[in-house]
N, CA, C and O atoms as CSV, one atom per row, in Angstrom:
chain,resi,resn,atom,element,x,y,z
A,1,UNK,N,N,-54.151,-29.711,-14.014
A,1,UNK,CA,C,-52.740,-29.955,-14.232
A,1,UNK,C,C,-51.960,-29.463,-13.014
A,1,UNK,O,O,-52.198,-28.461,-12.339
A,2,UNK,N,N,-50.991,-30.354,-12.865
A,2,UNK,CA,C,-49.913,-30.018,-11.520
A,2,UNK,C,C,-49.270,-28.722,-11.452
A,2,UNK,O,O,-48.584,-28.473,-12.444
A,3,UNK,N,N,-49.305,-27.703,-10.431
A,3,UNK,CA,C,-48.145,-26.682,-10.677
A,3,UNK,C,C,-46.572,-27.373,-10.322
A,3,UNK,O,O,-45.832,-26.908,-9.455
A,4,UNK,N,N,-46.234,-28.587,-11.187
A,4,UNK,CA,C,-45.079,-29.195,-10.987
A,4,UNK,C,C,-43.884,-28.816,-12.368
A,4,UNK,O,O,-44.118,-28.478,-13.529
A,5,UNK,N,N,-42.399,-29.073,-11.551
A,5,UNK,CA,C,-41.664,-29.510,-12.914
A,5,UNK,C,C,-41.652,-30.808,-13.315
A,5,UNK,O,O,-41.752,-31.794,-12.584
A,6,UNK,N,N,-41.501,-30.779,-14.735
A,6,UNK,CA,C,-41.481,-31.945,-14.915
A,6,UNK,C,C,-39.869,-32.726,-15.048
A,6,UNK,O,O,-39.759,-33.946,-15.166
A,7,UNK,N,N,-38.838,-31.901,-15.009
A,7,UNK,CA,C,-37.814,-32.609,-14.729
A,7,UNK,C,C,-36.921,-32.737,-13.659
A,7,UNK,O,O,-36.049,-33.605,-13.685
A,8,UNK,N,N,-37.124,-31.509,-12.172
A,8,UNK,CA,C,-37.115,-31.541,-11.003
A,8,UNK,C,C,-37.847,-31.858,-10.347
A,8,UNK,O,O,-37.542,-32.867,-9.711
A,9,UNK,N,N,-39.104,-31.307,-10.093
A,9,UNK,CA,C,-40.319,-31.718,-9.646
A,9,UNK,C,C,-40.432,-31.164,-8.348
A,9,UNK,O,O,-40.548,-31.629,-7.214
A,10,UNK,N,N,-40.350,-29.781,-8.958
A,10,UNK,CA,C,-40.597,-28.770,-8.297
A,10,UNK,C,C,-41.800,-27.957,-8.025
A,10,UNK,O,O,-42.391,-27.477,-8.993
A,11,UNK,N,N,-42.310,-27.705,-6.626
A,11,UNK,CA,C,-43.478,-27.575,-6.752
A,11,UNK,C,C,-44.178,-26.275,-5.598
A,11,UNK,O,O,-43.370,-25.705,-4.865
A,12,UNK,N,N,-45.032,-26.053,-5.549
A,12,UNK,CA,C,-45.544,-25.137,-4.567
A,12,UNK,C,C,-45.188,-25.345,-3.008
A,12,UNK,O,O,-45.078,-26.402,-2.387
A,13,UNK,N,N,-45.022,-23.834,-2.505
A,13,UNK,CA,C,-44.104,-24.050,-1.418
A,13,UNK,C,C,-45.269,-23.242,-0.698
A,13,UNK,O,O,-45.784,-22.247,-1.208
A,14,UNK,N,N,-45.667,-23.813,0.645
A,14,UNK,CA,C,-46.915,-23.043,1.320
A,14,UNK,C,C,-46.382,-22.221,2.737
A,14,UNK,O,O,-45.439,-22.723,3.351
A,15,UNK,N,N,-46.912,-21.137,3.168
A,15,UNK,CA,C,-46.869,-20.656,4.306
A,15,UNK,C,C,-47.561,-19.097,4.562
A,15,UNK,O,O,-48.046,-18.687,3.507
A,16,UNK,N,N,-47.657,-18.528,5.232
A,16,UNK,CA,C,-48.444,-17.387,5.700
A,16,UNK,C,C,-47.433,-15.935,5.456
A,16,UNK,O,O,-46.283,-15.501,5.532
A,17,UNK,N,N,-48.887,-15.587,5.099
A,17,UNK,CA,C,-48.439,-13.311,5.162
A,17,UNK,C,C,-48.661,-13.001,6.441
A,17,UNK,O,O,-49.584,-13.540,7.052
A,18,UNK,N,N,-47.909,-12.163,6.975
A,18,UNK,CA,C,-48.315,-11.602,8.298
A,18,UNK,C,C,-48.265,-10.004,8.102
A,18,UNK,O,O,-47.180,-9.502,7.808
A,19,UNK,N,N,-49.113,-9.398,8.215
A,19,UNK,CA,C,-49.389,-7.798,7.814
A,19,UNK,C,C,-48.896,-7.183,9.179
A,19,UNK,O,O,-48.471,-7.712,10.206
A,20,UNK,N,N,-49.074,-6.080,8.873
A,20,UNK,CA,C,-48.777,-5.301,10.309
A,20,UNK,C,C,-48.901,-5.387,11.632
A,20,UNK,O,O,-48.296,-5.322,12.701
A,21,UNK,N,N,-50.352,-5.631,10.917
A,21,UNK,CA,C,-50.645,-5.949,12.405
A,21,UNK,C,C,-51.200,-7.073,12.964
A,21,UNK,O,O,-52.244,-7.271,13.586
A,22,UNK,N,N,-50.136,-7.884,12.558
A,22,UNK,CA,C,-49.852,-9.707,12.646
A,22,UNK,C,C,-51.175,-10.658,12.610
A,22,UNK,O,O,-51.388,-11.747,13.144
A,23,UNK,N,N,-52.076,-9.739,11.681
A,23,UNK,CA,C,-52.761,-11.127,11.201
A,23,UNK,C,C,-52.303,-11.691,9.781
A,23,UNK,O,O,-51.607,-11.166,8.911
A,24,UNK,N,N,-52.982,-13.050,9.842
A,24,UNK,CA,C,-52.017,-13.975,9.150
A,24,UNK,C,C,-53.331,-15.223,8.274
A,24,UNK,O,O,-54.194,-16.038,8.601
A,25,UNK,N,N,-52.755,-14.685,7.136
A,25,UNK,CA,C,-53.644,-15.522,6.068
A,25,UNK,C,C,-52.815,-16.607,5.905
A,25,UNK,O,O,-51.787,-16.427,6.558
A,26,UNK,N,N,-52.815,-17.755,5.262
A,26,UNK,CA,C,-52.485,-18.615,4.512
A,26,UNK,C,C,-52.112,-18.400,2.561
A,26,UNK,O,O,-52.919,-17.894,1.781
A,27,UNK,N,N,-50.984,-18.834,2.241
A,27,UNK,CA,C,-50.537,-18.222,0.573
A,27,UNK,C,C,-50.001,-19.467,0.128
A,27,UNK,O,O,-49.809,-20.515,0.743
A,28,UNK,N,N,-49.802,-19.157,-1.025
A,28,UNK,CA,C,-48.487,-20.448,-1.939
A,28,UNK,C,C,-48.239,-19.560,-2.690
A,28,UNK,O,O,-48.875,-18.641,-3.206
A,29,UNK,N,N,-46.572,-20.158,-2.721
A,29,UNK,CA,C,-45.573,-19.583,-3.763
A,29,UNK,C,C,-45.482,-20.948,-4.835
A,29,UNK,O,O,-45.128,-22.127,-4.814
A,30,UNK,N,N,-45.987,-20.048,-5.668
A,30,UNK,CA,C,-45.702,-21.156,-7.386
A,30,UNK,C,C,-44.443,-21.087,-7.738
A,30,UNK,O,O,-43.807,-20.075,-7.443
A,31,UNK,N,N,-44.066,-21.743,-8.170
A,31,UNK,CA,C,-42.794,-22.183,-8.877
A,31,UNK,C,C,-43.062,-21.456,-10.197
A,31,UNK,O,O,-44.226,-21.352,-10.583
A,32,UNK,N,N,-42.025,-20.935,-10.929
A,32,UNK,CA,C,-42.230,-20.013,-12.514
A,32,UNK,C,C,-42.185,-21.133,-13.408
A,32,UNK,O,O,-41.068,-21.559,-13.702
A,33,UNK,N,N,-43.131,-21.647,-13.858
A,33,UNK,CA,C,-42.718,-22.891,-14.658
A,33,UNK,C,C,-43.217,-22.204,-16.136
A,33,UNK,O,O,-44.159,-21.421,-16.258
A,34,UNK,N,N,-42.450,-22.640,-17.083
A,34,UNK,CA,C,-42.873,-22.369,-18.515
A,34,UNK,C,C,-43.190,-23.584,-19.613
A,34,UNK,O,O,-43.032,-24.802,-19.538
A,35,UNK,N,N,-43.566,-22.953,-20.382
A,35,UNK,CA,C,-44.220,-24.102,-21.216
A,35,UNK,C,C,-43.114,-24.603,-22.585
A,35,UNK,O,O,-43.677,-24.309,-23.640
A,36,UNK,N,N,-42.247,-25.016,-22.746
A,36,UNK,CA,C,-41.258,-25.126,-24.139
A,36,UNK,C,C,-41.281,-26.633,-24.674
A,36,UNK,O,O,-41.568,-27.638,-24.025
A,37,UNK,N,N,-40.942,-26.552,-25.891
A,37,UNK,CA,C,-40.766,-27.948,-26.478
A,37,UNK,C,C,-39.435,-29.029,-26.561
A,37,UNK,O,O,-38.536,-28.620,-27.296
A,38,UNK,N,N,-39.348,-29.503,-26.325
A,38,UNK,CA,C,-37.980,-30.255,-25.368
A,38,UNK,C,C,-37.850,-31.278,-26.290
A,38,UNK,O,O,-38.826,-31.507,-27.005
A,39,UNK,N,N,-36.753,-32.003,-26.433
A,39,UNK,CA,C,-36.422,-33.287,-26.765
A,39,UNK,C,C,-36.280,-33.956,-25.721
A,39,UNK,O,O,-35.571,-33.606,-24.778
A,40,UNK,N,N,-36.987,-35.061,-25.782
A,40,UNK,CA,C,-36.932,-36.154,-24.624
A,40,UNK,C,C,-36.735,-37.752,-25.441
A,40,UNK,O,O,-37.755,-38.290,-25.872
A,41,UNK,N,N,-35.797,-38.232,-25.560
A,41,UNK,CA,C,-35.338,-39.536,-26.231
A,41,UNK,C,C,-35.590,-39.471,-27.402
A,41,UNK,O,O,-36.312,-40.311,-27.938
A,42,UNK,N,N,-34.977,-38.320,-28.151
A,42,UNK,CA,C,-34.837,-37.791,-29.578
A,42,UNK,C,C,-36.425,-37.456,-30.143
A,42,UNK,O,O,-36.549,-37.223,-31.345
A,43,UNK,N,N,-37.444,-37.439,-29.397
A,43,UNK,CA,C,-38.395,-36.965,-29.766
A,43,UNK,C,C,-38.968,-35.557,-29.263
A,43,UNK,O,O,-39.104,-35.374,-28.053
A,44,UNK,N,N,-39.267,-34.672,-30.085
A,44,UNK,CA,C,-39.985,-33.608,-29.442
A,44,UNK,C,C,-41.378,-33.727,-28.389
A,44,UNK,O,O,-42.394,-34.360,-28.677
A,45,UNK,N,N,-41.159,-32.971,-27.127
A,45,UNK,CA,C,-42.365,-33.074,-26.228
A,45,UNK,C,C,-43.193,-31.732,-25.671
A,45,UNK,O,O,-42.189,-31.101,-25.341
A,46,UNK,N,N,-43.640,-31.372,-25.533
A,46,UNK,CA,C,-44.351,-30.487,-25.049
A,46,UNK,C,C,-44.091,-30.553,-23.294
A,46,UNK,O,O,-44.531,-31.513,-22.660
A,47,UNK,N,N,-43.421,-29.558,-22.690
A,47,UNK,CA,C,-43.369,-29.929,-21.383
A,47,UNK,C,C,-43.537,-28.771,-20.511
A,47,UNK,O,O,-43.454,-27.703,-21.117
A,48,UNK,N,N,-43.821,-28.656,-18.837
A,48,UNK,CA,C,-43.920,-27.659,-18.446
A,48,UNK,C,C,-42.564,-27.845,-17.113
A,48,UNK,O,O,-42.374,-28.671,-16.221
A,49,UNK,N,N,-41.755,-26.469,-17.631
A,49,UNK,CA,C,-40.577,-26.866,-16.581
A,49,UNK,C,C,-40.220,-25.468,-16.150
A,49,UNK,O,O,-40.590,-24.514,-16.835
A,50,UNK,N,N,-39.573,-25.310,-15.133
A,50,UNK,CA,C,-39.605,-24.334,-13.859
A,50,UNK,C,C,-38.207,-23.105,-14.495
A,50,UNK,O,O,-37.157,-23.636,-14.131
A,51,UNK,N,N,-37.997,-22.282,-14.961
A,51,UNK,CA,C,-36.619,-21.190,-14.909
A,51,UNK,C,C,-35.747,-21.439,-14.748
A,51,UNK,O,O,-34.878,-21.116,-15.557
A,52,UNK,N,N,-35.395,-22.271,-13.442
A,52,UNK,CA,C,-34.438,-22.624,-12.928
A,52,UNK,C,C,-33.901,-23.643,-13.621
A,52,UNK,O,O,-32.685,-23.570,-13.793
A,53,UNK,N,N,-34.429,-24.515,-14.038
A,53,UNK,CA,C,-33.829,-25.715,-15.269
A,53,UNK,C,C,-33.458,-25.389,-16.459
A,53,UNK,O,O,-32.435,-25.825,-16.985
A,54,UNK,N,N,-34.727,-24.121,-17.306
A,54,UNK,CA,C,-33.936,-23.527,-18.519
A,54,UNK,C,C,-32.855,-22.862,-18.097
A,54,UNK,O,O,-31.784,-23.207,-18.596
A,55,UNK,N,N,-32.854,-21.852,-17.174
A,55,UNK,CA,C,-30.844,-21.204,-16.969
A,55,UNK,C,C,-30.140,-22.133,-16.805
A,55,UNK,O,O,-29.068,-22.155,-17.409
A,56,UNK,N,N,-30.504,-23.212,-15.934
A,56,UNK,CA,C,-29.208,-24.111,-15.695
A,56,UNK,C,C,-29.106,-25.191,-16.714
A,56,UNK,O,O,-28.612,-26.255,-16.340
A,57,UNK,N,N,-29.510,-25.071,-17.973
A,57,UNK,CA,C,-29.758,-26.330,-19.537
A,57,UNK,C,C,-29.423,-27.257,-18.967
A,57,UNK,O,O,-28.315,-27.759,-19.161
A,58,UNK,N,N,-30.582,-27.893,-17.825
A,58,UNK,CA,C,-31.121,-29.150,-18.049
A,58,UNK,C,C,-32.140,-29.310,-19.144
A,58,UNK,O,O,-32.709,-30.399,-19.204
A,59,UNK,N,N,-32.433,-28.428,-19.970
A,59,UNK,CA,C,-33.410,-28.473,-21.181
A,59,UNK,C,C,-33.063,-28.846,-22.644
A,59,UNK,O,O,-33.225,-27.737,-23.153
A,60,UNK,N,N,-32.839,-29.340,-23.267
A,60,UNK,CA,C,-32.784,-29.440,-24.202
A,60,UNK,C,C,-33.854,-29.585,-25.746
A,60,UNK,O,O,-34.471,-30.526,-26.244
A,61,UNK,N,N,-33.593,-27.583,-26.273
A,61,UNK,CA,C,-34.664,-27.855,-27.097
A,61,UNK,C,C,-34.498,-28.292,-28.151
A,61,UNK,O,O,-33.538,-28.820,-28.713
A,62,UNK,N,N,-35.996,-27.932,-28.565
A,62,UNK,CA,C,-36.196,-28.777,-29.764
A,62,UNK,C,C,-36.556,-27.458,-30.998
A,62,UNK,O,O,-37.271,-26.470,-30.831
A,63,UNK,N,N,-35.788,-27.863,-32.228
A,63,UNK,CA,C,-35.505,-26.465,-32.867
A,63,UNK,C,C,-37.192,-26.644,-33.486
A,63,UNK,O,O,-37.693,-25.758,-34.179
């Protein structure tokens, strides 16, 4: 399964650690995505969507 949102589509952001003493691995930053049950065209869905969409209620749940 994608580390994506599913209603932004928001996704892993890649780039390097550099330690002290400037060696340098390769990392990814995940996106916080959570798992909630949503209404999507009056039906309940199971979806996986990022923090940033539940604070900003682009979500709409499903009781």
């Amino acid at each position: 399964m994608a580390m994506k949102c599913e209603l932004c589509g928001k996704g892993p952001h890649f780039g390097n650690v550099i330690s002290h003493a400037n060696n340098t691995r390769r990392r990814r930053w995940n996106p916080n995505l959570r798992r909630v049950r949503g209404l999507v065209n009056g039906a309940k869905k199971q979806m996986r969507v990022c923090a940033a969409c539940i604070r900003a209620g682009r979500v709409k749940k499903a009781a």
